[in-house]
C-alpha positions in Angstrom: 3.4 233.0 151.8 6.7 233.9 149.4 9.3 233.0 152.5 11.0 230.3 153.6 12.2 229.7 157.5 15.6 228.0 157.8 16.8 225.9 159.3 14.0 223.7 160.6 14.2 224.1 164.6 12.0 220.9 166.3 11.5 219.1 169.5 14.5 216.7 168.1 16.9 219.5 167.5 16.1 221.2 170.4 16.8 218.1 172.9 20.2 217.5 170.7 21.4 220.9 171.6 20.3 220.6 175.3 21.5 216.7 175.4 24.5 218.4 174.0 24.7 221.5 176.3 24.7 218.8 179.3 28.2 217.1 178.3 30.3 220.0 177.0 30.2 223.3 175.4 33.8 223.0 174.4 35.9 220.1 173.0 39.6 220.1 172.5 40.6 216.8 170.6 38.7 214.8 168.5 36.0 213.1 170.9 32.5 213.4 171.3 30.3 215.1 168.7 33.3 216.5 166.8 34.4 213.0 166.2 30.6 211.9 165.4 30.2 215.1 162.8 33.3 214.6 161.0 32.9 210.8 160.6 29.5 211.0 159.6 30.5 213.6 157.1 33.4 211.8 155.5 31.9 208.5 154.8 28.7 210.7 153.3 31.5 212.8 150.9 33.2 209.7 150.4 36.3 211.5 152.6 39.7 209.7 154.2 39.8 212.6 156.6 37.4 215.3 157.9 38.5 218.7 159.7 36.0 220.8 161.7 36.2 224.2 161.9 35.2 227.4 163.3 33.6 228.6 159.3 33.5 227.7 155.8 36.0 230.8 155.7 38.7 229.0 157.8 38.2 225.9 156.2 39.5 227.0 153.1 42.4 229.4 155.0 43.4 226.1 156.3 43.4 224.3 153.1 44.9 226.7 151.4 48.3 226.8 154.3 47.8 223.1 154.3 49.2 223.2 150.4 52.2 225.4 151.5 50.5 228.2 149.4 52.4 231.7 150.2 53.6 235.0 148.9 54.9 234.3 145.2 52.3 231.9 144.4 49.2 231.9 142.1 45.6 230.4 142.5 43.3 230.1 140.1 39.2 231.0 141.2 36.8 230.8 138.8 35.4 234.7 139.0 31.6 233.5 139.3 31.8 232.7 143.4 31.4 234.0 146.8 34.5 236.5 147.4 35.3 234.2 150.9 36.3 230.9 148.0 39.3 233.2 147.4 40.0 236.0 150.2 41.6 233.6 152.4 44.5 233.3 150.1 45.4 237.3 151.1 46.1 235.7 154.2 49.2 233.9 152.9 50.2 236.2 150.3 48.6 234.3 147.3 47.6 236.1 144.2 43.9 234.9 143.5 43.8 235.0 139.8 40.0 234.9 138.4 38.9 233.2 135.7 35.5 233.3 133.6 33.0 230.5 133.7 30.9 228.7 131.1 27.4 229.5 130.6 26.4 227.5 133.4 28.6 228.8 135.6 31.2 226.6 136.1 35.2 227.5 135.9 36.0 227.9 131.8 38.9 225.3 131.4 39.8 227.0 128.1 40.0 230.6 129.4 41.9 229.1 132.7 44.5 227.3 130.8 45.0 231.3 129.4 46.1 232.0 132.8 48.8 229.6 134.4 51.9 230.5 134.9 54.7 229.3 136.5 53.6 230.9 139.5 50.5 229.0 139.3 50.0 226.4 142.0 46.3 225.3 142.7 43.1 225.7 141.0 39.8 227.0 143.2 36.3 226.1 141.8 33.1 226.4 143.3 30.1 224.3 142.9 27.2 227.3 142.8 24.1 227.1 143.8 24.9 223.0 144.9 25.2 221.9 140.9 28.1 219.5 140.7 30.6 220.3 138.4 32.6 217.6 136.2 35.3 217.0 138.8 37.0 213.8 136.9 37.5 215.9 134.0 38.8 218.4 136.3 40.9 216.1 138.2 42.5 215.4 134.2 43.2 219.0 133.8 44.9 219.4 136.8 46.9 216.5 137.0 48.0 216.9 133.7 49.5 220.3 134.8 51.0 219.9 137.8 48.1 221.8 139.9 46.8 221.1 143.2 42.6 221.2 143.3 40.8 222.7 145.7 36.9 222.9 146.0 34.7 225.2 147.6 31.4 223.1 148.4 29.7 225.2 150.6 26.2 225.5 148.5 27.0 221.8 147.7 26.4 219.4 150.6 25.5 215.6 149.3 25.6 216.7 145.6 27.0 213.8 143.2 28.1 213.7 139.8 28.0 210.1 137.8 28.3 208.6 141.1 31.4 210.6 142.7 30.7 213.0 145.3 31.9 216.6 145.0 35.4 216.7 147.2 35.9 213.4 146.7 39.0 214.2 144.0 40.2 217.3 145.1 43.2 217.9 147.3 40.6 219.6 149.5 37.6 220.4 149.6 35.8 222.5 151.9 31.9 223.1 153.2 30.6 225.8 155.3 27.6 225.5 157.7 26.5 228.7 158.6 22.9 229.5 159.2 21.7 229.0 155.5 23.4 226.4 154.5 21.6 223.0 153.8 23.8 220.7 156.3 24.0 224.4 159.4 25.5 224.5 162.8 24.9 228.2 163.0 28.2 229.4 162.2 31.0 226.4 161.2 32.8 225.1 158.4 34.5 221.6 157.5 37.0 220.3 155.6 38.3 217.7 153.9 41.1 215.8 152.2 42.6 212.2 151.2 46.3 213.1 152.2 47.5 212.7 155.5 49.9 215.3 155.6 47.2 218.1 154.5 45.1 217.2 156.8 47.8 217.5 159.8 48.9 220.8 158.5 45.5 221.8 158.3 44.7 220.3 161.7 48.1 222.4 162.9 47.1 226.0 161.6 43.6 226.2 163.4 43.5 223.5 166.2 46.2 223.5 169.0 47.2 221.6 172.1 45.4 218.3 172.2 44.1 217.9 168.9 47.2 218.9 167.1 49.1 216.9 169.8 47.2 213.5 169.1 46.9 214.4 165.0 49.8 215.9 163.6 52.2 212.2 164.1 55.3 212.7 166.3 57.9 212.1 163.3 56.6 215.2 161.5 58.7 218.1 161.5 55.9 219.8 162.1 54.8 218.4 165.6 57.4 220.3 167.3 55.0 223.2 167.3 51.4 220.5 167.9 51.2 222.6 171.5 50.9 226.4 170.4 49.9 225.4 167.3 50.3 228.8 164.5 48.6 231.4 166.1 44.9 230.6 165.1 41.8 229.0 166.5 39.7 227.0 164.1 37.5 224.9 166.6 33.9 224.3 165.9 31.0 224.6 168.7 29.8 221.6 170.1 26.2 223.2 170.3 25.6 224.1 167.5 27.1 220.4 165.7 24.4 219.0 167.8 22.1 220.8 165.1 23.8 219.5 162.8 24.8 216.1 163.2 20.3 215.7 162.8 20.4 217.7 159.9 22.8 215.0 158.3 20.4 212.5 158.6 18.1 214.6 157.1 20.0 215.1 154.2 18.8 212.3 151.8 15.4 213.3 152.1 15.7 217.1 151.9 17.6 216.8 148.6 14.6 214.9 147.3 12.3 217.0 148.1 14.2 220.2 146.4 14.6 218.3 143.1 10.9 217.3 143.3 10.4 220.8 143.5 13.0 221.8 140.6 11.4 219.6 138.4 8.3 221.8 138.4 10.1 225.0 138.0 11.8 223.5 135.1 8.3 222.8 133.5 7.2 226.0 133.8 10.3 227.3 132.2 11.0 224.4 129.6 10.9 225.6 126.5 10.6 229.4 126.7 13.2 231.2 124.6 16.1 233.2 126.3 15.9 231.6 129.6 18.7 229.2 130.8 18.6 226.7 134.3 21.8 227.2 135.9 21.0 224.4 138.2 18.9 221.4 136.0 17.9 218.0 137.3 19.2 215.3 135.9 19.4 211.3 135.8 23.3 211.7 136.3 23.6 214.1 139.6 22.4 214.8 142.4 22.0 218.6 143.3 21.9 220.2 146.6 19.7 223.3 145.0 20.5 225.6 147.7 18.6 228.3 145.4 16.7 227.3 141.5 18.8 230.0 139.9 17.9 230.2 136.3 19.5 233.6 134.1 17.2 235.5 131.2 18.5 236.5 127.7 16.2 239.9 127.4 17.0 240.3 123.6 15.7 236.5 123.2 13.0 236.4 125.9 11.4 239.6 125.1 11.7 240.5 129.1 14.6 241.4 131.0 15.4 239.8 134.6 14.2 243.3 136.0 10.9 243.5 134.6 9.9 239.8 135.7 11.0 240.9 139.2 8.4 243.4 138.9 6.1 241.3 137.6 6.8 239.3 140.7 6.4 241.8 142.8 3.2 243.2 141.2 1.7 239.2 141.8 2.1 239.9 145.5 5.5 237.5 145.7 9.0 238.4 147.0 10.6 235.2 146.6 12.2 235.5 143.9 15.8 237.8 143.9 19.0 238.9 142.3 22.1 237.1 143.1 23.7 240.3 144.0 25.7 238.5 146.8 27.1 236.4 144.6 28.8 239.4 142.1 32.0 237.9 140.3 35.0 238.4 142.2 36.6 241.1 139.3 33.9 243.5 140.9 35.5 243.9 144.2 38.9 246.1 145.3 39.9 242.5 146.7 40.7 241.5 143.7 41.1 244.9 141.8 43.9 245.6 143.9 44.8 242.9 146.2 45.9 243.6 149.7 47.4 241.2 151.8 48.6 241.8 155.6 51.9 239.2 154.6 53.2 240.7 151.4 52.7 243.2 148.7 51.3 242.6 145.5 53.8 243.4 142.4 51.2 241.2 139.8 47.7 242.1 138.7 45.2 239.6 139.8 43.0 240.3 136.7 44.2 239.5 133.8 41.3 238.7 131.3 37.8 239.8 130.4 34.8 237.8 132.1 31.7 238.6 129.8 30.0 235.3 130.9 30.5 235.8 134.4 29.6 239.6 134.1 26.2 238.2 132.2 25.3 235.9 134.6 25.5 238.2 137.3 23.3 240.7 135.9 20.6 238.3 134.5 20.5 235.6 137.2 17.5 235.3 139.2 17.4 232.7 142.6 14.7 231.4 144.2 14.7 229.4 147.6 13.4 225.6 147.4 11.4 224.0 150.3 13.1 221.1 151.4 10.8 219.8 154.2 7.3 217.7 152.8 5.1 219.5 154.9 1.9 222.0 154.9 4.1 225.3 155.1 6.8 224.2 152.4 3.7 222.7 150.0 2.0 225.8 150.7 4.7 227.9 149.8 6.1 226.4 146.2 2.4 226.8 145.3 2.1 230.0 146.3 5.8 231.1 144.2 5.1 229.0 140.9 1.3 230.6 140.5 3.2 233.6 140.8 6.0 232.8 138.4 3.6 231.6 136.0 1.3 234.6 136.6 4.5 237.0 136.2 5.4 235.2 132.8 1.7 235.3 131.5 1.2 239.1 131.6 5.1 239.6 130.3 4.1 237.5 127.5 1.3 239.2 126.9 2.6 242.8 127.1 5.2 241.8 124.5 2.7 240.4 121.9 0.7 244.1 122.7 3.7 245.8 121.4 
């Protein structure tokens, strides 16, 4: 057995959904479920407010228009990401502006600071793979000039870092829950913020009529328009929140048992030369591990990431995998030549090298982590570290036959 099944569908999720399906299949305020989710959510993310929405996608479209981000304006993305962290911002006519990333894969500072200008409005990082990044430090940078934070937390449900959650510092911060997630309502998204104003604006772009109505307070300038709202719709299906408002509770417990199971990856791993964890345990965080991803320096580990893939494959397991979907966001015409249906671009979008980022991508290898303690996910971290340990036997040995 070298797959995993996700999510878990049981007796308690299925009665949710039907318990669910017998109130409504549509909500237009904040009642019901999408009051429970969002509440629920905040207080686990340590969140003043807590936005639904239709994706991960439109979560961060809406955080984005909630800054008043438009044409003319800059943003930051560390270029080791999914592209959706920074396509929305074509939407509005913002040049995403990538940056490289340290070695384990989280936004270079140094190379960023490279890159402001006085166009330059918000910083975009994303915490891959659910490994928290250093947000206070972050938060410092920032602060110090003069840029909004946004983060992109969609591998990174629950994950702390020295006892602050991920969004809890950032102007927004935004989740999706689409089918693989670890927290998943099939399709959705959900964001969050500590500023009232954000949160109406956001609440405004994707939510109109009765939820804008009773959000976005009468004395706004902007509550003229609460009825039509802007021409979108954001709202999140009550069904599918009935999966996961259980999954939620679930949380806690699945995250331990992924780090139980990192742990013994990291054994097997520990102290071979040329191999790097992108996502480590450790006393001081908590990780989400939505895959062990861990990269391979061929010239120092005598293998390269394609030949242990084989060697996988040759032990009978297909678990393991590039992170091909993950490619750095320089890769893509997106972001080689920006379009946007609001403006046109005068300003190239790249505007530095990303060896680290272009190294990561082509040495990375991911691996999914059972996160239910039962026979089938026992079963199957067996089955993928006999193989991994099988794989890196023979490698070793075919090197030392050279």
């Amino acid at each position: 057995m070298t797959s995993l099944t996700w999510p878990p569908i049981d007796d308690e999720v299925r009665a949710a959904i039907l318990a669910q399906l017998e109130v409504t299949t549509s909500i237009y305020d904040r009642s019901g479920i999408i009051a429970r989710v969002e509440d629920a959510f905040a207080a686990r993310h340590h969140a003043r407010h807590a936005l639904l929405t239709s994706s991960g996608t439109a979560a961060l479209h809406s955080a984005y228009y909630a800054l008043g981000l438009g044409p003319g304006d800059e943003a930051i993305v560390q270029d080791y990401t999914f592209f959706a962290t920074a396509t929305p911002l074509l939407q509005l006519g913002v040049t995403p502006v990538p940056a490289d990333v340290t070695p384990d894969g989280a936004l270079d500072l140094e190379r960023a600071a490279d890159l402001i200008t006085p166009a330059t409005r918000v910083v975009v990082i994303t915490h891959m793979w659910g490994h928290p990044q250093d947000m206070r430090a972050m938060r410092v940078w920032c602060d110090n000039r003069g840029l909004a934070l946004i983060e992109d937390c969609s591998h990174a449900h629950g994950a702390m870092r020295d006892g602050l959650s991920v969004g809890e510092l950032a102007d927004a911060a935004c989740w999706s829950l689409q089918g693989k997630k670890t927290i998943t309502a099939g399709e959705g998204g959900i964001l969050t913020t500590p500023h009232r104003e954000l949160y109406e604006r956001a609440t405004l772009l994707g939510h109109f009529n009765k939820r804008a109505l009773a959000e976005v307070r009468p004395d706004s300038e902007l509550y003229r328009y609460a009825e039509t709202g802007l021409g979108l719709k954001y709202r999140a299906h009550p069904l599918g929140l009935a999966m996961a408002e259980i999954y939620l509770n679930r949380l806690d417990d699945w995250l331990a048992v992924r780090r139980h199971h990192a742990v013994r990856f990291e054994e097997i791993l520990a102290d071979r030369p040329g191999i790097t964890v992108l996502t480590p345990t450790g006393p001081r965080h908590t990780a989400t591990f939505y895959a062990f991803v861990f990269a391979i320096d061929a010239a120092r580990a005598g293998f390269t990431r394609d030949e242990l893939l084989q060697a996988l494959t040759t032990a009978g397991c297909q678990a393991f995998e590039t992170c091909d979907a993950m490619r750095p966001l320089h890769t893509y015409p997106a972001f080689t030549r920006p379009l946007s249906p609001v403006t046109e671009y005068q300003a190239a979008a790249l505007r530095t090298g990303f060896p680290i980022s272009d190294r990561l991508a082509a040495c990375a290898v991911r691996v999914d982590l059972p996160a239910l303690d039962d026979e089938a996910g026992r079963t199957y971290a067996v089955a993928v570290t006999t193989a991994l340990k099988q794989a890196l036997t023979g490698l070793d040995a075919a090197r030392l036959a050279r």
